[in-house]
C-alpha positions in Angstrom: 37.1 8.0 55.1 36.9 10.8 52.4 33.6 10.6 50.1 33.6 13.7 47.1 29.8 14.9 46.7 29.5 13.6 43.2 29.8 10.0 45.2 26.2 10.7 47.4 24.5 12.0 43.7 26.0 9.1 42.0 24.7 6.6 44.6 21.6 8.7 45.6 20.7 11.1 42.9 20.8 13.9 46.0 23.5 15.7 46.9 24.5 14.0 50.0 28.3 14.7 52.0 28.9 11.9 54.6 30.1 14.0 57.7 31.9 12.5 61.2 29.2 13.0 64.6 30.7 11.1 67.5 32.6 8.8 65.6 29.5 7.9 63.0 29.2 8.5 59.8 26.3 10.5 58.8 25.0 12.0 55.5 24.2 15.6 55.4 22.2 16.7 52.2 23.4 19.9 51.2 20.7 22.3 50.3 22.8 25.7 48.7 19.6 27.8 49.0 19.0 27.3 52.4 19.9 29.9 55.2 19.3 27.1 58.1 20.7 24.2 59.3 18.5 21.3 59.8 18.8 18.1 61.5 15.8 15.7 61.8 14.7 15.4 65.6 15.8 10.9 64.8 19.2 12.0 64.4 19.1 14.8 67.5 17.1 12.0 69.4 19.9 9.5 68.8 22.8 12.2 69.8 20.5 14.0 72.7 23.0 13.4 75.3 26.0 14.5 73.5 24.5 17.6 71.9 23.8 20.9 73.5 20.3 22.4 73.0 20.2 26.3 72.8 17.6 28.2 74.7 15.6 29.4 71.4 14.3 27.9 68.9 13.0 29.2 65.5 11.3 28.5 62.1 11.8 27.8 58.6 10.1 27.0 55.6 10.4 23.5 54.3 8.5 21.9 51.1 5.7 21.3 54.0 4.7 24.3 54.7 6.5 26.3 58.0 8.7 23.7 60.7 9.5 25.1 64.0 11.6 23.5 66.5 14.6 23.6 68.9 18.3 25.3 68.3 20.9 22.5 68.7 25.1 23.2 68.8 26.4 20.4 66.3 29.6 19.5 66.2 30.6 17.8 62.9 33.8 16.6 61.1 33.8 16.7 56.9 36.9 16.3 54.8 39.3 16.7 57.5 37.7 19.7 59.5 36.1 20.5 62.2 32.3 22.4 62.8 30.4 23.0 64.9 27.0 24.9 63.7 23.4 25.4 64.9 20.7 23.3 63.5 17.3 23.5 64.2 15.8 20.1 65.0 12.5 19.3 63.6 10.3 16.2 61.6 11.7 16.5 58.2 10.6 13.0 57.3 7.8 14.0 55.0 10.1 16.7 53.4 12.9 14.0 52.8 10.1 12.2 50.8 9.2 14.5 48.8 12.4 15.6 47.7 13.1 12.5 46.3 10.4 11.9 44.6 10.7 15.6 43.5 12.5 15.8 39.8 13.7 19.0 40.4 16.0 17.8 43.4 17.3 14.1 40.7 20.2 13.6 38.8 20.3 10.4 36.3 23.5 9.0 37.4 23.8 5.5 36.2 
């Protein structure tokens, strides 16, 4: 199933695109400045055995200061196509918070 990205701002106020991983439906929030994929380590702990984990890993700057962590091959459907892009894995739990509570990152979509 199909979902445009004004659906996750509408629902969520973030902009969220619900992508295909091993036949699950995740949500990806797209983050246009970014150049790095990022997947929290809950999702790459959930997928560990399907995924393949690079030999290097690397570092980014999040709203939390500097995250390290593994390079991991994902391999994603959205909107009919099929990806597969490296991500580093990493805690993002803290910066998920505070990007919602974060004005700069809501949209008033009632």
């Amino acid at each position: 199933m199909n979902f445009p990205l004004t659906y996750g701002i509408y629902k969520t106020g973030l902009p969220l695109i619900v992508v295909k991983l091993f036949e699950n439906d995740i949500c990806f929030m797209l983050d246009t400045g970014s150049n790095r994929n990022i997947i929290d380590h809950r999702i790459y702990d959930h997928f560990k055995d399907r995924l393949k984990q690079s030999e290097t890993s690397d570092e980014v700057c999040t709203l939390n200061g500097t995250a390290t962590g593994m390079i991991v091959d994902v391999p994603f459907c959205f909107e009919d196509f099929d990806y597969l892009e490296p991500f580093l894995c990493t805690e993002m739990t803290d910066t998920f918070d505070k990007s919602m509570k974060n004005q700069a990152y809501k949209y008033m979509a009632y």
